[in-house]
KEGU-335965 format. One record per residue: residue in one letter; z negated, y, x of N, C-alpha, C in turn. Coordinates in pm, whole numbers, padded with zeros to 5 digits, always signed. Each point is the difference from the previous one (the first is absolute). Layout:
N
AZYXZYXZYX
...
This chain:
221
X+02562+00503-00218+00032-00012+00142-00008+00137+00069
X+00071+00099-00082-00015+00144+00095-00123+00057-00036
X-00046-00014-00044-00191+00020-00028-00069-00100+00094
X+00015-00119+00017-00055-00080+00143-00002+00065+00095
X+00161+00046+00040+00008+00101+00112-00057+00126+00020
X-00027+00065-00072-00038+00091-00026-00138-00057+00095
X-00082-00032-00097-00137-00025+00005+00017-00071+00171
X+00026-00069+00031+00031-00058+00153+00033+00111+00114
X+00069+00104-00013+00029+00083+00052-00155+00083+00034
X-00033-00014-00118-00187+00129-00005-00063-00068+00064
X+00029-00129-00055-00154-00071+00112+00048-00004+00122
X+00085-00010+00050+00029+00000+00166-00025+00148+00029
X+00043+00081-00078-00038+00188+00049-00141-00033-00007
X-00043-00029-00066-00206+00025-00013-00050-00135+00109
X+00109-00045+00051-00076-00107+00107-00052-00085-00060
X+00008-00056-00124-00067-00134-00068+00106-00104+00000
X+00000-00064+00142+00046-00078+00008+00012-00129-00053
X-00149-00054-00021-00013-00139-00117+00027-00006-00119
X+00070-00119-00035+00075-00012-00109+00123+00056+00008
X+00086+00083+00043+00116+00045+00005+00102-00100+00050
X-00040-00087+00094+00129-00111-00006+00030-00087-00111
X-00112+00024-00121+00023-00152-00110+00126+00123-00075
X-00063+00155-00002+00085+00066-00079+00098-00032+00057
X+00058+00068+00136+00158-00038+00016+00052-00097-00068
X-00088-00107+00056+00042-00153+00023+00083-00028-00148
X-00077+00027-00128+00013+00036-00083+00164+00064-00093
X-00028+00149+00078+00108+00090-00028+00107-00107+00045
X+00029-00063+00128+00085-00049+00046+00063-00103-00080
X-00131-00107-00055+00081-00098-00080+00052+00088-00116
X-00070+00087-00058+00074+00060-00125+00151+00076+00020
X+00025+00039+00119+00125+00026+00075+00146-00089-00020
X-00103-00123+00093+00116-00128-00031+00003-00059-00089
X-00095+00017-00061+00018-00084-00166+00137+00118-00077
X-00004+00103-00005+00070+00080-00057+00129+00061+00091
X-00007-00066+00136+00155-00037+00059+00030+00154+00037
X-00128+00046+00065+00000+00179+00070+00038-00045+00138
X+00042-00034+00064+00008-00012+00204-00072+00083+00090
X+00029+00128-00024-00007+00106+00042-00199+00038-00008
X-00022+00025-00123-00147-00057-00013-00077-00086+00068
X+00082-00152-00015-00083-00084+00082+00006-00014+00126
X+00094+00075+00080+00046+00041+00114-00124+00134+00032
X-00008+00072-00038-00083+00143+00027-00185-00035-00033
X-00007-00118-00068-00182-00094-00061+00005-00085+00164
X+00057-00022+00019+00013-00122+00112-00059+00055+00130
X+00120+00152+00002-00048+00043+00135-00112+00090+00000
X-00056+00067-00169-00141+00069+00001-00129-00119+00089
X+00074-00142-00051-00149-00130-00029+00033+00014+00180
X+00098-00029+00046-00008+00010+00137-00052+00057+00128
X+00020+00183-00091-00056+00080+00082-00200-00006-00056
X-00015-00029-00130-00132-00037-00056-00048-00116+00082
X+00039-00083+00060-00061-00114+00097-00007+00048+00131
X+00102+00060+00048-00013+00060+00121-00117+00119+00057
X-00073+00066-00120-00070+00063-00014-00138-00087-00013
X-00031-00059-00141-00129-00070+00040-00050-00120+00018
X+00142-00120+00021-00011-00093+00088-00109-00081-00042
X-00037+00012-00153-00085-00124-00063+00087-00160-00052
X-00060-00055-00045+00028-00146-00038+00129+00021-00126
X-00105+00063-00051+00095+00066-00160+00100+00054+00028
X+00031+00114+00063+00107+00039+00061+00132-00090+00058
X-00057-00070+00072+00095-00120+00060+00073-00078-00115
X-00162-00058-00080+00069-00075-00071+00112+00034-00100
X-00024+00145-00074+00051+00012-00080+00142+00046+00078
X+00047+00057+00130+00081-00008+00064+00109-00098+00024
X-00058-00123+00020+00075-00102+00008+00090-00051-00190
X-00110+00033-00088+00018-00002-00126+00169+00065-00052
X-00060+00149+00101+00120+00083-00065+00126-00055+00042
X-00003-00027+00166+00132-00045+00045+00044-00123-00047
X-00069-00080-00110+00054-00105-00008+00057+00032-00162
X-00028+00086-00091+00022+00071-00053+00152+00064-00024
X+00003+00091+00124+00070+00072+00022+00159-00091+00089
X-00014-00103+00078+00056-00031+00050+00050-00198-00041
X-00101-00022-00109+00013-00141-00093-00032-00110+00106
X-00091+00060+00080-00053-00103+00112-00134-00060-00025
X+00030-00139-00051-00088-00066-00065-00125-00036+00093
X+00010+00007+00129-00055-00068+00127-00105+00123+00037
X+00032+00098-00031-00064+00164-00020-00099-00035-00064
X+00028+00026-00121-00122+00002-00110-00109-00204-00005
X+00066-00075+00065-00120-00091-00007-00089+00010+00110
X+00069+00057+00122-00127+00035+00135-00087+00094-00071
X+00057+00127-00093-00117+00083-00081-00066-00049-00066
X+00051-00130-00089-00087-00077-00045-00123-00065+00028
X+00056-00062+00110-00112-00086+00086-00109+00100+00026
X-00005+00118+00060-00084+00071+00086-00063+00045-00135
X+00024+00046-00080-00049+00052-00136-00092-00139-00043
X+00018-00105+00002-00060-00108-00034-00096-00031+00089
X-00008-00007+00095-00125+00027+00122-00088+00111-00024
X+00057+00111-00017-00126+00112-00035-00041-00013-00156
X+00033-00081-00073-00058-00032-00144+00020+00147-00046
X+00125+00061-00020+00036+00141-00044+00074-00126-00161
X-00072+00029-00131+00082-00061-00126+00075+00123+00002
X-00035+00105-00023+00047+00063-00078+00182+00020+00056
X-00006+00030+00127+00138-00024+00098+00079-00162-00026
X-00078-00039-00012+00052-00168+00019+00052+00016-00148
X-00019+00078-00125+00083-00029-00104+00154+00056+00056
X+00003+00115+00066+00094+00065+00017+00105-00075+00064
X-00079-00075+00097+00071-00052+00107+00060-00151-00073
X-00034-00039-00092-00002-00136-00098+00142+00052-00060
X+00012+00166-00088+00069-00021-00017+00153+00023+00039
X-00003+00092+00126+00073+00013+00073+00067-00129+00086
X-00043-00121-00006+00020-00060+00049+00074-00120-00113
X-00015+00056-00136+00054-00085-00141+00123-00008+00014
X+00064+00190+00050+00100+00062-00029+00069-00058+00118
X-00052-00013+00120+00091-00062+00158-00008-00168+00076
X-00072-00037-00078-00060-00114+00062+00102-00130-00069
X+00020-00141+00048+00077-00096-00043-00064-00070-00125
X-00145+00021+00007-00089-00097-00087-00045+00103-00125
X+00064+00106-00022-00058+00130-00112-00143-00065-00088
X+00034-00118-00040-00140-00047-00148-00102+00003+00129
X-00018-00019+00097-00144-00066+00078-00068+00118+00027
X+00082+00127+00049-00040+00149+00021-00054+00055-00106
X+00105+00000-00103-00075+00082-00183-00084-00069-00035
X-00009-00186+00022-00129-00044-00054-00141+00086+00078
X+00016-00009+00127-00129+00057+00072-00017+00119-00013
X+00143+00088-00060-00061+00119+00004-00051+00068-00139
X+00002-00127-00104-00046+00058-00099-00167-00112-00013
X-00017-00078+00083-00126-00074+00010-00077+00128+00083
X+00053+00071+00092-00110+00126+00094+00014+00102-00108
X+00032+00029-00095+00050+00112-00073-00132-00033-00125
X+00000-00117-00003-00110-00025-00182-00120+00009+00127
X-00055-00016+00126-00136+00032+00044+00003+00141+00015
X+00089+00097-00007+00003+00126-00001+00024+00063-00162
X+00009-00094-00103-00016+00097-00169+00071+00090+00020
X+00136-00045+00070+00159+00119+00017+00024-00030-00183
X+00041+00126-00047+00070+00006-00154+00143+00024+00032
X+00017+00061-00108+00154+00012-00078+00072+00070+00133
X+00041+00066+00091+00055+00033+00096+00032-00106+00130
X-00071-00106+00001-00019-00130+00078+00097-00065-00082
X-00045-00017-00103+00104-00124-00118+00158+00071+00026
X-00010+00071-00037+00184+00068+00023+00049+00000+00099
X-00077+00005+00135+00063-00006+00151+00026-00164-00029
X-00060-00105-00059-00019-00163+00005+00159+00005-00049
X-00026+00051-00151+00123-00070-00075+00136+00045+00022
X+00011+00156+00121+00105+00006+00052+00035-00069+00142
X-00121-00102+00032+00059-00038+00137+00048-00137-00075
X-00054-00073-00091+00053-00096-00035+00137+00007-00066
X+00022+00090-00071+00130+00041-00055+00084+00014+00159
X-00010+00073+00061+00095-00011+00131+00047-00148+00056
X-00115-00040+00027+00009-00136+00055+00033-00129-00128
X+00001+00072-00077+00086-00099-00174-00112-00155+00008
X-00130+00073+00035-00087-00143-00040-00125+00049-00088
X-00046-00098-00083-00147+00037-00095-00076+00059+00047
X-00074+00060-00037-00171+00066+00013-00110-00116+00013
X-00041-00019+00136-00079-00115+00051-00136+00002-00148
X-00060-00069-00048-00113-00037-00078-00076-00060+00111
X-00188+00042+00017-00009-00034+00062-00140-00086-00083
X-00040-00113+00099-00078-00022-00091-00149-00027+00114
X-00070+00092-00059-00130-00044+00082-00076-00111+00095
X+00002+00057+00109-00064-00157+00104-00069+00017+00075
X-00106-00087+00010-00110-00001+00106+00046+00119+00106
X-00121+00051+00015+00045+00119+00125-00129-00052+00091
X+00011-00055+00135-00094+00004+00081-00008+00133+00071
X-00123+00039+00115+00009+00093+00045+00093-00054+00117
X+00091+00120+00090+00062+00011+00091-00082-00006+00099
X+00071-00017+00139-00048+00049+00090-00031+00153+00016
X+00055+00083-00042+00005+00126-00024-00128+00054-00110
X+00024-00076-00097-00133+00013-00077-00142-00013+00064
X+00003-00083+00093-00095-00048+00054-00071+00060+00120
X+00069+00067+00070-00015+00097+00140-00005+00099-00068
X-00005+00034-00111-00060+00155-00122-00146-00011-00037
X+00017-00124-00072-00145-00055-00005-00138+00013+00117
X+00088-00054+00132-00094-00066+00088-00025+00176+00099
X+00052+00091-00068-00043+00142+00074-00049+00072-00123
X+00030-00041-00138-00089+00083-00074-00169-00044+00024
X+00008-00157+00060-00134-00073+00002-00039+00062+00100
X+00061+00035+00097-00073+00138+00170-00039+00127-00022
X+00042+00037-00178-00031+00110+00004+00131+00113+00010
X+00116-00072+00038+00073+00152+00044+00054+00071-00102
X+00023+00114-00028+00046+00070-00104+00143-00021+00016
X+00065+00057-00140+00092-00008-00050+00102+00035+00108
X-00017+00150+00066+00066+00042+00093+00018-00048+00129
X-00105-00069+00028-00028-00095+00154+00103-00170-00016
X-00023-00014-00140+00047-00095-00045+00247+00042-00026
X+00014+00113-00024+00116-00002-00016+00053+00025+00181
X-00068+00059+00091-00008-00032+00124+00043-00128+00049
X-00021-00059-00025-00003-00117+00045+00079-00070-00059
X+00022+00018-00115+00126-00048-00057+00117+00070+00016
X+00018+00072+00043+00135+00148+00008+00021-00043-00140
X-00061+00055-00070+00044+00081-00172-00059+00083-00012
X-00014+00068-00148-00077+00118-00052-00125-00038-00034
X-00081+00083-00018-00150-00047-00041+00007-00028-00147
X+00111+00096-00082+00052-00033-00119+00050-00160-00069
X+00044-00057+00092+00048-00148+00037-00129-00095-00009
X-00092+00055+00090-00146-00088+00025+00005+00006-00146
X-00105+00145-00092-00024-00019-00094+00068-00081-00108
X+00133-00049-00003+00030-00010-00117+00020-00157+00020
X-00011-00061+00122+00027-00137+00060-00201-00062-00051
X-00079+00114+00068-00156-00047-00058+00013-00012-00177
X+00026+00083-00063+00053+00064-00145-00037-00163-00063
X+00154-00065+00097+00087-00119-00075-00122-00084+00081
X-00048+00008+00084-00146-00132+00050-00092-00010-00117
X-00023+00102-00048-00165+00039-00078+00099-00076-00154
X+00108+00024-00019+00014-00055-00122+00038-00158+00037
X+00057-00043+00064+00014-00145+00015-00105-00087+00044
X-00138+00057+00017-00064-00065+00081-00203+00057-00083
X+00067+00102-00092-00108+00026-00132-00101+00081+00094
X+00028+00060+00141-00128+00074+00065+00024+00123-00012
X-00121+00071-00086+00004+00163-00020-00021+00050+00094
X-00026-00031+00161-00018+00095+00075+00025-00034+00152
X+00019+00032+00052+00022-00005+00187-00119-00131+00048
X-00147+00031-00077-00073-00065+00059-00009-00144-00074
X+00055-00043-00125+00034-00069-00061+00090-00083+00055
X+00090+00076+00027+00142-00096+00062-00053-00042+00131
X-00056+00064+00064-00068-00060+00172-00107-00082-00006
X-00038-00013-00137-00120-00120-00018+00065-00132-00060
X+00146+00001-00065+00058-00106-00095+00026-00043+00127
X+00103+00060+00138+00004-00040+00119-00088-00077+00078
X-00117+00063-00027-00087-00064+00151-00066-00149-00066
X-00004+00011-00135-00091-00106-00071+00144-00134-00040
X+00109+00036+00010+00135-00083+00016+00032-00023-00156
X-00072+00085-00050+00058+00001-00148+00154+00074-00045
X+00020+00104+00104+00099+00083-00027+00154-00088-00029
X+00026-00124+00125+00159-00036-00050+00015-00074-00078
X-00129-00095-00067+00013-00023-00120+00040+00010-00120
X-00083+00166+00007+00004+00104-00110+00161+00012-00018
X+00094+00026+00140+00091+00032-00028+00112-00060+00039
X-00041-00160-00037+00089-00074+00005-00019-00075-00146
X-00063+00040-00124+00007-00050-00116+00116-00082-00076
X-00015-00002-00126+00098-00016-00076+00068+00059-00034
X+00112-00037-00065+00147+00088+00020-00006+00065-00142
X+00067+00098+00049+00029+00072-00146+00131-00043-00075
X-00016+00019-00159+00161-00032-00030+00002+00082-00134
């Protein structure tokens, strides 16, 4: 945790603002998990004055994250949810899954989803231990999940239908308010569910209507 800070502190001196709210966000739950106040009191108002400064999506979201966090306001962290789920951010949406294990009335429906966004991201052993201490809190099992048809989203699909225009990765996280990092790893998970090695592959499984087929198969088990 004081090595998070650390490192959070440099990147705001060197002006690298991206990515520094997941760190707080981060430091913060490790704060209240370990029952610091004062910490999660001083992460809260860095993420605050960090939103007030560059006023991205991420920022917000993970904002609302902290105060719900910080303040056990369950109504907090599912509006972060939602908006995180519109910009097809997984990697946030685990966070926010499980932040929402620890505050929410329904805990199994949150850890189930947030360990179903967590296996399309090949999270290891540091993912599993955040799981089996939110379930230990909330005194319920470790969701098993078992493989199921995945159609494409709407979200999947407005990725698709601009990789088929041509737009790059970066034109493409534009438009989505995420990272271009996000695009790639959302195409990543297209090319493997859908068997196309390449951009022009996946915009041809599209146009020829083979693509939701492809990735509406049989189930795994």
């Amino acid at each position: 945790m004081e090595g998070g800070w650390h490192d959070a502190q440099q990147a705001r001196k060197n002006g690298q603002l991206a990515g520094t709210e997941r760190l707080l966000l981060r430091i913060l739950s490790l704060a209240a998990l370990h029952d610091r106040p004062q910490t999660v009191q001083q992460t809260l108002e860095e993420l605050e004055t960090l939103h007030e400064e560059a006023a991205t999506p991420m920022t917000h979201e993970a904002l609302l994250l902290a105060r719900g966090i910080a303040h056990h306001d369950a109504d907090s962290a599912l509006t972060a949810h939602r908006s995180i789920q519109h910009r097809g951010d997984v990697h946030l949406s685990v966070i926010s899954g499980l932040c929402l294990t620890h505050l929410a009335d329904d805990p199994r429906r949150w850890l189930t989803e947030a360990i179903r966004n967590a296996h399309t991201l090949g999270l290891g052993r540091p993912f599993r231990t955040a799981v089996t201490r939110a379930a230990q809190h909330r005194d319920i099992p470790v969701p098993r999940l078992r493989q199921a048809r995945r159609e494409l989203t709407e979200l999947d699909i407005r990725l698709v239908r601009m990789v088929s225009d041509g737009a790059s990765n970066r034109q493409i996280a534009a438009e989505l308010a995420c990272s271009p990092k996000t695009v790639e790893q959302r195409l990543t998970r297209l090319f493997q569910r859908t068997g196309s090695r390449s951009r022009r592959e996946l915009a041809a499984a599209w146009l020829n209507g083979s693509l939701t087929r492809n990735a509406s198969g049989p189930d795994d088990h």
